[in-house]
PDB file of N, CA, C, O and CB in Angstrom:
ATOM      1  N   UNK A   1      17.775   9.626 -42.515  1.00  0.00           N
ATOM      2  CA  UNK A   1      16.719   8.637 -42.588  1.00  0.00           C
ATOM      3  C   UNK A   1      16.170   8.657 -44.017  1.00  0.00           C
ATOM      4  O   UNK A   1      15.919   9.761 -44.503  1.00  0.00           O
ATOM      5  CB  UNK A   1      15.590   8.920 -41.528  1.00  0.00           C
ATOM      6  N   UNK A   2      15.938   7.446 -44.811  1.00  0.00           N
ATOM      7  CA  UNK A   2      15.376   7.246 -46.044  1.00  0.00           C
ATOM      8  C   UNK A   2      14.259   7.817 -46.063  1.00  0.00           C
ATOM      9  O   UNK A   2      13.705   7.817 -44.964  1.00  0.00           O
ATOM     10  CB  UNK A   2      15.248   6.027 -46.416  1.00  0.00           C
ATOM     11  N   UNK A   3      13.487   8.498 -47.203  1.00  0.00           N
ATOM     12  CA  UNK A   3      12.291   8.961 -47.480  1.00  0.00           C
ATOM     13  C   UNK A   3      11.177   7.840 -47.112  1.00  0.00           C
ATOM     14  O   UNK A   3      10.139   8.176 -46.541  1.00  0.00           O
ATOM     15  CB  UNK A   3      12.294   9.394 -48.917  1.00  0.00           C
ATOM     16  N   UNK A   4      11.407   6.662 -47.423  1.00  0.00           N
ATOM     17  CA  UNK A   4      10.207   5.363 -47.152  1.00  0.00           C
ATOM     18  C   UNK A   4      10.046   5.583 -45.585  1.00  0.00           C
ATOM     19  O   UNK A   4       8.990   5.569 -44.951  1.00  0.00           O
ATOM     20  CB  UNK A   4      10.833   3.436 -47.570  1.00  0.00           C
ATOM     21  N   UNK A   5      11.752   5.855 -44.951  1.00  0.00           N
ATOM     22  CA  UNK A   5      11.407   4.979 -43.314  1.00  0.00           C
ATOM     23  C   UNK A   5      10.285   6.750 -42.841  1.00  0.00           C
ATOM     24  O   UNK A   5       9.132   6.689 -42.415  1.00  0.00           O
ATOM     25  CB  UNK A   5      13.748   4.500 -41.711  1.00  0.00           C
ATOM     26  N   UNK A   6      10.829   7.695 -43.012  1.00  0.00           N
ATOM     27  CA  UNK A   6      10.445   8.827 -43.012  1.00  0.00           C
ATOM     28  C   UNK A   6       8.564   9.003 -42.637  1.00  0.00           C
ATOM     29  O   UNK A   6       7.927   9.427 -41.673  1.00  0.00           O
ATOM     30  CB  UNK A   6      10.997   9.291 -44.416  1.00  0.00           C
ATOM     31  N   UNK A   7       8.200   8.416 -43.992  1.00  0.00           N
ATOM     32  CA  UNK A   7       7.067   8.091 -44.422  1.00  0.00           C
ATOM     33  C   UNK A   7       6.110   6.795 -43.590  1.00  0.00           C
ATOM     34  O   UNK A   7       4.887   6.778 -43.447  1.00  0.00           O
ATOM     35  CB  UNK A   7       7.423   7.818 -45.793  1.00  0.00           C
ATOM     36  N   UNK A   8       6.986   5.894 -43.179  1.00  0.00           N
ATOM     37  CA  UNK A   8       6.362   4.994 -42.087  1.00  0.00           C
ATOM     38  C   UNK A   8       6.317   5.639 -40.744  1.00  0.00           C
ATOM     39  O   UNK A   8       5.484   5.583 -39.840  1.00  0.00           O
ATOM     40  CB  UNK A   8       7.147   3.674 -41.935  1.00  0.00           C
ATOM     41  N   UNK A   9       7.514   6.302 -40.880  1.00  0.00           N
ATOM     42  CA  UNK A   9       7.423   7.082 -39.335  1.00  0.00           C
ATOM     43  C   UNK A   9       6.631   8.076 -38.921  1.00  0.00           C
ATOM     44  O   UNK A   9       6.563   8.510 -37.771  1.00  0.00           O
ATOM     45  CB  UNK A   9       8.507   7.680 -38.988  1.00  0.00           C
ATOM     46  N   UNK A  10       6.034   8.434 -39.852  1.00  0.00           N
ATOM     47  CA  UNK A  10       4.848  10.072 -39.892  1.00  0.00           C
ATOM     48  C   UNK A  10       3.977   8.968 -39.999  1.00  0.00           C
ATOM     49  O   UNK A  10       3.074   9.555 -39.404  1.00  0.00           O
ATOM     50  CB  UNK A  10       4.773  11.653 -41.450  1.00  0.00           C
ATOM     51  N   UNK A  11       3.440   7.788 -40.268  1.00  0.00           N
ATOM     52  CA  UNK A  11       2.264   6.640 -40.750  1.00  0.00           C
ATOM     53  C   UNK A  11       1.859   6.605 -39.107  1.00  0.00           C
ATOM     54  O   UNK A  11       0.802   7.089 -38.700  1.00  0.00           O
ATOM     55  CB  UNK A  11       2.926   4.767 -41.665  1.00  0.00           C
ATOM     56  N   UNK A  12       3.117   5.790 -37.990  1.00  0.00           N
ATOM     57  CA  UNK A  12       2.992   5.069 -36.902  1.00  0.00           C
ATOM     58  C   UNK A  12       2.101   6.624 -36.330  1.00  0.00           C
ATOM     59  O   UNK A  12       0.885   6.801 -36.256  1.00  0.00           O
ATOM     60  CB  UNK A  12       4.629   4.342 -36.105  1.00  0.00           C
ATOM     61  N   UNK A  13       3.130   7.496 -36.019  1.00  0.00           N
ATOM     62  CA  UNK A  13       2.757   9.160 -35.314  1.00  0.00           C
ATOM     63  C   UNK A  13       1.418   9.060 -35.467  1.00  0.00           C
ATOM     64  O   UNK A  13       0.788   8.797 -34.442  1.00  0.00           O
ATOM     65  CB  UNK A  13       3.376  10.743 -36.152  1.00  0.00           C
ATOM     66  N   UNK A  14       0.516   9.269 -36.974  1.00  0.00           N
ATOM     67  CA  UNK A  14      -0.764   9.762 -36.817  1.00  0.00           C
ATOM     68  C   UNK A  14      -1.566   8.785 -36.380  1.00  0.00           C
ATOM     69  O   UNK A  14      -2.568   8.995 -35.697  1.00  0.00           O
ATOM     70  CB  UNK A  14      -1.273  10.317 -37.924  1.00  0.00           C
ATOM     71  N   UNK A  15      -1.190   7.722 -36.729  1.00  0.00           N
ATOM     72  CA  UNK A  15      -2.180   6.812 -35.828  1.00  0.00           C
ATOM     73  C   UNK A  15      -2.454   6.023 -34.342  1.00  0.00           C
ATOM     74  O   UNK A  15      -3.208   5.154 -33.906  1.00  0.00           O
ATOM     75  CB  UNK A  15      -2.220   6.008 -36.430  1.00  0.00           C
ATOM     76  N   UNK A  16      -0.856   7.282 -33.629  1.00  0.00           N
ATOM     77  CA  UNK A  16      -1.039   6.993 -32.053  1.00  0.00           C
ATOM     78  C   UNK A  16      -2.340   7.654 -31.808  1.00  0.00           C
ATOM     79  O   UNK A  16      -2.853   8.512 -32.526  1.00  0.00           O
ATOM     80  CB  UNK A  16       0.210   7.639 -31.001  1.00  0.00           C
ATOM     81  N   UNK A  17      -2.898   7.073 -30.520  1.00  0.00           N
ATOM     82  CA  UNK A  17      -4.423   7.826 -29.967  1.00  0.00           C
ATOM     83  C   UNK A  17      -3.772   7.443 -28.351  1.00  0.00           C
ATOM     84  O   UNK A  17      -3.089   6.556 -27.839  1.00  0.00           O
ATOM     85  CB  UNK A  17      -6.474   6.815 -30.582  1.00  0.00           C
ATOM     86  N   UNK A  18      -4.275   8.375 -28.049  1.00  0.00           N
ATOM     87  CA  UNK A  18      -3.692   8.919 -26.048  1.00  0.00           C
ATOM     88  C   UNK A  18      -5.090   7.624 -25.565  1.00  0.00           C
ATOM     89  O   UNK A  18      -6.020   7.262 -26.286  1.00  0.00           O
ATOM     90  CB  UNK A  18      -4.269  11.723 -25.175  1.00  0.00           C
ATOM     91  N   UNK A  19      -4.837   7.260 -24.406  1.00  0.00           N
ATOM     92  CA  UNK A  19      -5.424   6.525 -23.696  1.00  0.00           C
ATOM     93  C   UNK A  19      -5.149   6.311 -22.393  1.00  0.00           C
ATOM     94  O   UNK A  19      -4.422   5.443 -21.908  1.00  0.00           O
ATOM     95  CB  UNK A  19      -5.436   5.665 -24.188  1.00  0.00           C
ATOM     96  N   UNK A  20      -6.055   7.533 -21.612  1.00  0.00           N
ATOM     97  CA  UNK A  20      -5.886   7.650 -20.383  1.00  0.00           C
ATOM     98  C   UNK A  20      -6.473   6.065 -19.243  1.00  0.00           C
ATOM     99  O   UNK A  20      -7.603   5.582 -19.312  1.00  0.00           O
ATOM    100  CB  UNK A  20      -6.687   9.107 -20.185  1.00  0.00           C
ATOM    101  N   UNK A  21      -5.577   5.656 -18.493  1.00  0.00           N
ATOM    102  CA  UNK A  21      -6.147   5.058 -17.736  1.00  0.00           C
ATOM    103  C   UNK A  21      -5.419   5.256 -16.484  1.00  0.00           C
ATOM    104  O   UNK A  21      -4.334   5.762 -16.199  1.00  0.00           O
ATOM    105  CB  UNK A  21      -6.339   3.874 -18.170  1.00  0.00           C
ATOM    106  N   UNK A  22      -6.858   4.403 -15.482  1.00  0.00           N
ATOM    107  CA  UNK A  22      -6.359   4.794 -13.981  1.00  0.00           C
ATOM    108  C   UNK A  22      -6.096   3.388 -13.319  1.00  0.00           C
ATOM    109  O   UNK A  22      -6.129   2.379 -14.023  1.00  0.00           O
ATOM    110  CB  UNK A  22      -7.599   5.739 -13.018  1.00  0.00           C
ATOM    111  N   UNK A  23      -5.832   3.318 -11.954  1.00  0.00           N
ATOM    112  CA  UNK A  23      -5.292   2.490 -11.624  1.00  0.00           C
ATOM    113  C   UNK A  23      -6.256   1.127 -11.285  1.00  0.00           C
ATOM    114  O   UNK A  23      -7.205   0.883 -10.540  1.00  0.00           O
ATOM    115  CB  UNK A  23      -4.563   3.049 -10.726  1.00  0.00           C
ATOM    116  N   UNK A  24      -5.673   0.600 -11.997  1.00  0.00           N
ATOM    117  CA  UNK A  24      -6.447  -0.317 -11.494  1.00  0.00           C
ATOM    118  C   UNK A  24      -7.280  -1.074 -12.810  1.00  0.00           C
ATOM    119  O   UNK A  24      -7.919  -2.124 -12.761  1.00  0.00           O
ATOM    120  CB  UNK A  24      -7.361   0.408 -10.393  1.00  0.00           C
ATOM    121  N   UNK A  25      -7.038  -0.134 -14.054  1.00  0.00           N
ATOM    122  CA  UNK A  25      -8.351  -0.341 -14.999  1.00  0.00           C
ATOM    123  C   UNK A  25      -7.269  -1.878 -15.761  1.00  0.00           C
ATOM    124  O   UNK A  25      -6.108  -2.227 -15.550  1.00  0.00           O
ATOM    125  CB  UNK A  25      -8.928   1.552 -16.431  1.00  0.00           C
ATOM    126  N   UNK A  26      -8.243  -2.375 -16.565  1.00  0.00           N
ATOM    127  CA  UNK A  26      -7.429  -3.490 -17.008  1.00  0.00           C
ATOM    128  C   UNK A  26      -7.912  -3.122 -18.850  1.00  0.00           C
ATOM    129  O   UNK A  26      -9.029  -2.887 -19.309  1.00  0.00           O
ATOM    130  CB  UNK A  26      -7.996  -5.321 -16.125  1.00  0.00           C
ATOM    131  N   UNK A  27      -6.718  -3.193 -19.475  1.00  0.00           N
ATOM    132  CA  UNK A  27      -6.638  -2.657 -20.837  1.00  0.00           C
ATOM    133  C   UNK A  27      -6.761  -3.524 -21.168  1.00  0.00           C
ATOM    134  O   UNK A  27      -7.986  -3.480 -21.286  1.00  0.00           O
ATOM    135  CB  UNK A  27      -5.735  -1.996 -21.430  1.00  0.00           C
ATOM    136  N   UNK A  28      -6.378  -4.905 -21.632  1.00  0.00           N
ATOM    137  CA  UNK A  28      -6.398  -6.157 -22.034  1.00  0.00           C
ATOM    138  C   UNK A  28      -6.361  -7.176 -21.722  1.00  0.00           C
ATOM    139  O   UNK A  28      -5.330  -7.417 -21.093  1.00  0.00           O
ATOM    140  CB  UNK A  28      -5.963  -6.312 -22.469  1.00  0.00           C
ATOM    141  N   UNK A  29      -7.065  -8.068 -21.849  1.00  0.00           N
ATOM    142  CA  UNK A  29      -7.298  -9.435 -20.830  1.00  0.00           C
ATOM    143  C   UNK A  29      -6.137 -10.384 -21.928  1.00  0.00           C
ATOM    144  O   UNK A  29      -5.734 -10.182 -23.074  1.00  0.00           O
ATOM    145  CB  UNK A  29      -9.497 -10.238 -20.711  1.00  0.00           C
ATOM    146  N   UNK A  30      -5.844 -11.624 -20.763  1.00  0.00           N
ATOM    147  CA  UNK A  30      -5.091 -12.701 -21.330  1.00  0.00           C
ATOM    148  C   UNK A  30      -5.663 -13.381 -22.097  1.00  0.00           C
ATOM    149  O   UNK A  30      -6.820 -13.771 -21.942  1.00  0.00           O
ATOM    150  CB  UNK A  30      -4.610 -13.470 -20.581  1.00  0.00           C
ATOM    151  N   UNK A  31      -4.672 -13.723 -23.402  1.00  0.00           N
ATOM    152  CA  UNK A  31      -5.019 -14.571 -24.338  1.00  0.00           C
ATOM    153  C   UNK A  31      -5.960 -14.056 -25.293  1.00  0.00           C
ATOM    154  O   UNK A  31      -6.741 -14.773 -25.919  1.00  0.00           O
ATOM    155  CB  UNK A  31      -5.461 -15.650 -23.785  1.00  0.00           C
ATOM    156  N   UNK A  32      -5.860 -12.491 -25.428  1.00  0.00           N
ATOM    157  CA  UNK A  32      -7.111 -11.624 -26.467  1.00  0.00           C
ATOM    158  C   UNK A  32      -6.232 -10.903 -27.358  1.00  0.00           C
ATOM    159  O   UNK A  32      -5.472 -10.047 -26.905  1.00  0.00           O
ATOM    160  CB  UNK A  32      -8.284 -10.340 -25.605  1.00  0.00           C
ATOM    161  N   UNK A  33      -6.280 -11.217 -28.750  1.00  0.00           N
ATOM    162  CA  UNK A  33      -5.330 -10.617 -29.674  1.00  0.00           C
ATOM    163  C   UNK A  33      -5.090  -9.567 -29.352  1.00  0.00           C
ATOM    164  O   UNK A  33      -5.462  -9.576 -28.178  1.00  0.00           O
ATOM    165  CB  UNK A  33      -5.599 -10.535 -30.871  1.00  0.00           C
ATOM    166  N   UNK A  34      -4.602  -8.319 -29.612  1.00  0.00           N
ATOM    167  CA  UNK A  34      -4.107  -6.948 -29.556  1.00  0.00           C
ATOM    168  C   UNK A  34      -3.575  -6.606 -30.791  1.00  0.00           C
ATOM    169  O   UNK A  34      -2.831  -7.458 -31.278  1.00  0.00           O
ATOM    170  CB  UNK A  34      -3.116  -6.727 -28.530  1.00  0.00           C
ATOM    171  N   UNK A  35      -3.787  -5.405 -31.545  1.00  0.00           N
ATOM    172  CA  UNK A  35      -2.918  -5.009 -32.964  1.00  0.00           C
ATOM    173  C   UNK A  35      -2.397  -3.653 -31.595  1.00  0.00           C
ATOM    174  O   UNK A  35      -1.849  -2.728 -32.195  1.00  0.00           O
ATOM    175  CB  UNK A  35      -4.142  -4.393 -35.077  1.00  0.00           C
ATOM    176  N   UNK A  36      -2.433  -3.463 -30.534  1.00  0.00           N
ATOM    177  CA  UNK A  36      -2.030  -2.018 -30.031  1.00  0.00           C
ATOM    178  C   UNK A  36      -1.319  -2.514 -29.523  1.00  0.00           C
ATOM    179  O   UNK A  36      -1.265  -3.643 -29.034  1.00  0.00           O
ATOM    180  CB  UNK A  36      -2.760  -1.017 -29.304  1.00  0.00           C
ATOM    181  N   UNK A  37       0.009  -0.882 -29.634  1.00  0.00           N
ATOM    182  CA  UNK A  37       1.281  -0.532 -29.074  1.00  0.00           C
ATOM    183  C   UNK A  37       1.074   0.301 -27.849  1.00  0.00           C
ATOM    184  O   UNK A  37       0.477   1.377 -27.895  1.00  0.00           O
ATOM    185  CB  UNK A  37       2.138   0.192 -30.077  1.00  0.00           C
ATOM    186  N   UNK A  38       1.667  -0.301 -26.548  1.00  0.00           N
ATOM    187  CA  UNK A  38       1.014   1.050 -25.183  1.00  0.00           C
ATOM    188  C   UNK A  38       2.616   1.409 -25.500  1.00  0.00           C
ATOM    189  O   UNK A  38       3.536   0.753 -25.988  1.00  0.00           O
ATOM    190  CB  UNK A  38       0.313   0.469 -22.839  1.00  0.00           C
ATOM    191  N   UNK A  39       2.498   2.798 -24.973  1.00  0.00           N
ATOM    192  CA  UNK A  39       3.494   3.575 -24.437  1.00  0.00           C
ATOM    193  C   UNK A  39       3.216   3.858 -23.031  1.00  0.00           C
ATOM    194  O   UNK A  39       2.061   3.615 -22.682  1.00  0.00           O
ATOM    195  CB  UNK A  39       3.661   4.766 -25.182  1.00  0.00           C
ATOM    196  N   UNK A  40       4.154   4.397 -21.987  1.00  0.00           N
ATOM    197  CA  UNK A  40       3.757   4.617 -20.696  1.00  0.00           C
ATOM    198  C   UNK A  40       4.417   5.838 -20.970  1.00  0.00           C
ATOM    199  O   UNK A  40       5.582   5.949 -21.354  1.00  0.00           O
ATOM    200  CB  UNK A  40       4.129   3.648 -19.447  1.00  0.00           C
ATOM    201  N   UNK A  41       3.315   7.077 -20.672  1.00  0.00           N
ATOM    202  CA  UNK A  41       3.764   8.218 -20.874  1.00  0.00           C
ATOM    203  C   UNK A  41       4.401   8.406 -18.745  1.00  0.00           C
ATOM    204  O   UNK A  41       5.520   8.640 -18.287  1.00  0.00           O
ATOM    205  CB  UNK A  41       2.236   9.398 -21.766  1.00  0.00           C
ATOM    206  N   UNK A  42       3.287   8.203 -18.159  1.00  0.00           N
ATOM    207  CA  UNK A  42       3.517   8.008 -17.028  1.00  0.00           C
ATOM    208  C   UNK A  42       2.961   7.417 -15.485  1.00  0.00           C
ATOM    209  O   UNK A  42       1.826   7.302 -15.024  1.00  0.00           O
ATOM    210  CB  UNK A  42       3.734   8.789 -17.078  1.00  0.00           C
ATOM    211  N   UNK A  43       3.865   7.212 -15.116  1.00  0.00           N
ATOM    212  CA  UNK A  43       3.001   6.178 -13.906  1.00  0.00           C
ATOM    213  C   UNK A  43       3.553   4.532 -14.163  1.00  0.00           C
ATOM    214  O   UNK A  43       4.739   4.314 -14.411  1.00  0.00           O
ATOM    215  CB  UNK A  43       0.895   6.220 -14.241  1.00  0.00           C
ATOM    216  N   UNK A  44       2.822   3.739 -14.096  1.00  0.00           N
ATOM    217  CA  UNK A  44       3.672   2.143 -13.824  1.00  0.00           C
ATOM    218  C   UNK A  44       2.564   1.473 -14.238  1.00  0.00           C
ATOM    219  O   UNK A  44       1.473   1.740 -13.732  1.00  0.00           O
ATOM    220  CB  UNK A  44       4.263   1.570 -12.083  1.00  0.00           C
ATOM    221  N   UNK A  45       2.722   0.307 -15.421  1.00  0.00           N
ATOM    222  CA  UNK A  45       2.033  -0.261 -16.179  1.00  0.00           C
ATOM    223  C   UNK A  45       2.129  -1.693 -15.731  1.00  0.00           C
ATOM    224  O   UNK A  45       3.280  -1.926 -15.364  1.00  0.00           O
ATOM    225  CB  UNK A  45       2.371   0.052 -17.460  1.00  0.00           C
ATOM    226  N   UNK A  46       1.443  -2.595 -15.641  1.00  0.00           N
ATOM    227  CA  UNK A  46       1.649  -4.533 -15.017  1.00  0.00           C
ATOM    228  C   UNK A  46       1.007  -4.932 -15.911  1.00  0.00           C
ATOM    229  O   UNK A  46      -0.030  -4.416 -16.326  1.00  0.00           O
ATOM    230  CB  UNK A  46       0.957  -5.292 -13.406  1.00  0.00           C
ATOM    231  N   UNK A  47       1.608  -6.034 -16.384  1.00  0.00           N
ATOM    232  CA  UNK A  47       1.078  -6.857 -16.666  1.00  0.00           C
ATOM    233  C   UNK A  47       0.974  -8.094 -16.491  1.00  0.00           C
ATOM    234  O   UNK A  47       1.843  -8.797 -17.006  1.00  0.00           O
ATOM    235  CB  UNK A  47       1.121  -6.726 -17.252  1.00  0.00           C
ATOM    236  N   UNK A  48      -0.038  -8.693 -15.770  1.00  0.00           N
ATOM    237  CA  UNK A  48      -0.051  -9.939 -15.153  1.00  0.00           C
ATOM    238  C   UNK A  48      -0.462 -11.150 -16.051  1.00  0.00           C
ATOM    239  O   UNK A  48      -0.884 -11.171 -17.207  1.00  0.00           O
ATOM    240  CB  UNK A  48      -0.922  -9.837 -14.027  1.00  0.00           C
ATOM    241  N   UNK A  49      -0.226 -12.082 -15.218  1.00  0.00           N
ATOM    242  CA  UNK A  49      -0.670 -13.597 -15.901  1.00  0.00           C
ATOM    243  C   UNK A  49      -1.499 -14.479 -15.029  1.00  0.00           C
ATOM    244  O   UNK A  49      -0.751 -14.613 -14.061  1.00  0.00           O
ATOM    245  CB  UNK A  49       0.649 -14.536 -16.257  1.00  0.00           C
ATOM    246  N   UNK A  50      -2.494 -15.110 -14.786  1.00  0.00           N
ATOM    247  CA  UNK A  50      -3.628 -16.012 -13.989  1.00  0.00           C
ATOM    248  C   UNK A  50      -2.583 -17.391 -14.183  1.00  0.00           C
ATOM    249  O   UNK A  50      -1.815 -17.512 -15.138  1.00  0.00           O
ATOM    250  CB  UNK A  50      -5.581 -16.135 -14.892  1.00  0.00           C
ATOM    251  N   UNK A  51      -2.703 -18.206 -13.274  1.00  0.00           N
ATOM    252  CA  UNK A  51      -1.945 -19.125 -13.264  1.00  0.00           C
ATOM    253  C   UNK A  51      -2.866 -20.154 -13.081  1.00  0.00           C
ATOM    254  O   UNK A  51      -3.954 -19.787 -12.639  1.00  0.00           O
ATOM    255  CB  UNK A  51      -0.926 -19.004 -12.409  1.00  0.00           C
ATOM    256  N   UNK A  52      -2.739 -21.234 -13.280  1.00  0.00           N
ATOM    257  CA  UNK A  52      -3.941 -22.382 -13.539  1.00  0.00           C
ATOM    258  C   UNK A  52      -4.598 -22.587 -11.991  1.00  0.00           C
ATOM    259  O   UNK A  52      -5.706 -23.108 -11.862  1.00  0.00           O
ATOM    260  CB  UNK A  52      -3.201 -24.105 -14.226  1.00  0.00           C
ATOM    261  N   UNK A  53      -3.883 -22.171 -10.946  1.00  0.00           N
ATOM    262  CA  UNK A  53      -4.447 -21.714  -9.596  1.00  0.00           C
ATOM    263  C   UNK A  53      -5.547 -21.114  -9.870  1.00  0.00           C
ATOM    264  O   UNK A  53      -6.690 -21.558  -9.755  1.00  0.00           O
ATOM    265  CB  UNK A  53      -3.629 -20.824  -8.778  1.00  0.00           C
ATOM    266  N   UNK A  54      -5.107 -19.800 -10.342  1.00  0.00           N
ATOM    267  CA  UNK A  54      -6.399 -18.347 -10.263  1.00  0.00           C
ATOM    268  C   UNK A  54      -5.517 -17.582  -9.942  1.00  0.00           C
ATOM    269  O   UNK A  54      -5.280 -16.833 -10.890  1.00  0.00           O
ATOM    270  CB  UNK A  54      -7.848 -18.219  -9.068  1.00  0.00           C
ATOM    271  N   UNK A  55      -4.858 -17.360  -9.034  1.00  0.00           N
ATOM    272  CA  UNK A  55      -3.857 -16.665  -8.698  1.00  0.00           C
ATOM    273  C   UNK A  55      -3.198 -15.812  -9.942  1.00  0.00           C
ATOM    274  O   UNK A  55      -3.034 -16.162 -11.111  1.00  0.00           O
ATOM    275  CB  UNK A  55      -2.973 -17.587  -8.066  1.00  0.00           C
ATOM    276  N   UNK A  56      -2.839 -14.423  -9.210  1.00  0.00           N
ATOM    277  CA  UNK A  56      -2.181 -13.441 -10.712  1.00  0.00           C
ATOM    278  C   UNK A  56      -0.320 -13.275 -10.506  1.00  0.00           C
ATOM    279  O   UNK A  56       0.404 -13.323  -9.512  1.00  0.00           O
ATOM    280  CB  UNK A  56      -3.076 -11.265 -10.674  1.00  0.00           C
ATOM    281  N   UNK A  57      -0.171 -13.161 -11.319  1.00  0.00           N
ATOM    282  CA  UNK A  57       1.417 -13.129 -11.120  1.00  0.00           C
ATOM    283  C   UNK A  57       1.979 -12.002 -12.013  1.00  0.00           C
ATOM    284  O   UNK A  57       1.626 -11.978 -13.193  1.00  0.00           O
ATOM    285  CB  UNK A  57       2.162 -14.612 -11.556  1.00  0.00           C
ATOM    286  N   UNK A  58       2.815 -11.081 -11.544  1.00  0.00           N
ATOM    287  CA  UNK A  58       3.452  -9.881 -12.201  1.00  0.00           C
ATOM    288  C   UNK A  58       4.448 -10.613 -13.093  1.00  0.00           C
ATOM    289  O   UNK A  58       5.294 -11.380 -12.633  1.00  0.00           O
ATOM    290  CB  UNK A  58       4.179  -8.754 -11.124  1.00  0.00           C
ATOM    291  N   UNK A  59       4.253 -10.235 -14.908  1.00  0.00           N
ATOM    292  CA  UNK A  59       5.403 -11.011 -15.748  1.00  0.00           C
ATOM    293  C   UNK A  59       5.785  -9.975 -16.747  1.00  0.00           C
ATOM    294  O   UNK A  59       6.314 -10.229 -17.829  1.00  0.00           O
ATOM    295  CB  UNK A  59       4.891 -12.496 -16.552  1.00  0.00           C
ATOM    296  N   UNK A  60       5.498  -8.867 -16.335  1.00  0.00           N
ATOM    297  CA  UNK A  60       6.076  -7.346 -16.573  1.00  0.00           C
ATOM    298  C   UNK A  60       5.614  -5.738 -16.437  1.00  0.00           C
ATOM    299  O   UNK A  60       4.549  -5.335 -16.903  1.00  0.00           O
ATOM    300  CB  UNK A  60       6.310  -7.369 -17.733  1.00  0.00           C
ATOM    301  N   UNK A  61       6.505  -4.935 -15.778  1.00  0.00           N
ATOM    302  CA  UNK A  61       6.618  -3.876 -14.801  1.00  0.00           C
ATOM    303  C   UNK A  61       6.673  -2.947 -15.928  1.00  0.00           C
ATOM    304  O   UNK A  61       7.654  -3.175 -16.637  1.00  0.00           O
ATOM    305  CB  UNK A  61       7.878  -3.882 -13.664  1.00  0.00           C
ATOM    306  N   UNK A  62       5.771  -1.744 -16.428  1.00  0.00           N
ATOM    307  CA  UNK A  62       6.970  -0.593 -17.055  1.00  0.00           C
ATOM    308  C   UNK A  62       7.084   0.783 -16.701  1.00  0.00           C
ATOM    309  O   UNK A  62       5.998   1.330 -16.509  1.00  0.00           O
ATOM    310  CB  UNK A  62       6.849  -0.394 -18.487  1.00  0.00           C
ATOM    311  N   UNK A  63       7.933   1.377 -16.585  1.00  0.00           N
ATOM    312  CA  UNK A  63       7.640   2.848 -15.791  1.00  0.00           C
ATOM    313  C   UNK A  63       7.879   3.753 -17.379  1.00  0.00           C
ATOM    314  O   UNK A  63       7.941   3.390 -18.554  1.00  0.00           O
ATOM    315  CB  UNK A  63       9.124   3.356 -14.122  1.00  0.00           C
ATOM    316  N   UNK A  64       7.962   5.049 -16.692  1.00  0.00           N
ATOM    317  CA  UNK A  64       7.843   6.259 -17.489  1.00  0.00           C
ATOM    318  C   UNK A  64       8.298   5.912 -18.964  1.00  0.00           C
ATOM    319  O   UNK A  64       9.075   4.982 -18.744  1.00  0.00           O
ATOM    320  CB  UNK A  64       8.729   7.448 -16.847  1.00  0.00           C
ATOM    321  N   UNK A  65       8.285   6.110 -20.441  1.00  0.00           N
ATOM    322  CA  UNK A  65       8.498   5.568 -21.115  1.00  0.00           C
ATOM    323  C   UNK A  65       9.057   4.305 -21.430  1.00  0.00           C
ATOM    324  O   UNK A  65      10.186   4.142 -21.892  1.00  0.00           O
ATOM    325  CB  UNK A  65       8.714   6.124 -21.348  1.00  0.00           C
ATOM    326  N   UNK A  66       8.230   3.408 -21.164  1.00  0.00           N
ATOM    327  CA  UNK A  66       8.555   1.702 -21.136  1.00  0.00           C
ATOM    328  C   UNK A  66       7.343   1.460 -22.458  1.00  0.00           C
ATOM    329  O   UNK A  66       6.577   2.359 -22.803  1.00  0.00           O
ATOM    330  CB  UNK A  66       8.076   0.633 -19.155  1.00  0.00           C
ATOM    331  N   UNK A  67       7.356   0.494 -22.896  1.00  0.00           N
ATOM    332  CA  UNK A  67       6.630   0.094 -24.102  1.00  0.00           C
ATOM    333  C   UNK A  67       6.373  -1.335 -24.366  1.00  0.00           C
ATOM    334  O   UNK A  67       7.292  -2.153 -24.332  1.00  0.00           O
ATOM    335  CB  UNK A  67       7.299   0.571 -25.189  1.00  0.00           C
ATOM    336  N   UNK A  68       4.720  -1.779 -24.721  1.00  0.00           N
ATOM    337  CA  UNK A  68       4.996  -3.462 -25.083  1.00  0.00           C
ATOM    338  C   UNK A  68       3.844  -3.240 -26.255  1.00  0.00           C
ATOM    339  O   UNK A  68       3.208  -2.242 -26.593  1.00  0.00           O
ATOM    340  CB  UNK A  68       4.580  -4.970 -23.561  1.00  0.00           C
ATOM    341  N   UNK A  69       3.852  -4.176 -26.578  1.00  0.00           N
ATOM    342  CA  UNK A  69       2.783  -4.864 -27.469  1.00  0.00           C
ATOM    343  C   UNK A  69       3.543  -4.958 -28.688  1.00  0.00           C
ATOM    344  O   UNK A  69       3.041  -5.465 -29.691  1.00  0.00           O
ATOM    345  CB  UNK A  69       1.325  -4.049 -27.681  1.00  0.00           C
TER     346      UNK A  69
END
């Protein structure tokens, strides 16, 4: 690995922060910028979508290391 990518890669590391949540809690609402990366260390992550109903709809699942943002 190049010294630069090296150097971005020790950058991303220190500026992960752990963020426990439980079930049910809602990390980010629709349509609200985000600069954050989740990791799923563990357990099962959703993320839903409101549909012009109201109604919520599952439009992605992630289990044990799964990742979005």
């Amino acid at each position: 690995m190049g010294h630069h990518r090296q150097e971005l890669l020790w950058a991303v590391i220190r500026a992960m922060r752990v963020q426990v949540v439980k079930t049910n809690d809602i990390v980010v609402h629709q349509g609200q910028v985000s600069q954050q990366m989740y990791i799923v260390a563990e357990g099962v992550f959703e993320m839903l979508a409101r549909r012009p109903d109201g109604s919520c709809v599952t439009v992605l699942s992630l289990r044990d290391a799964g990742m979005c943002g």
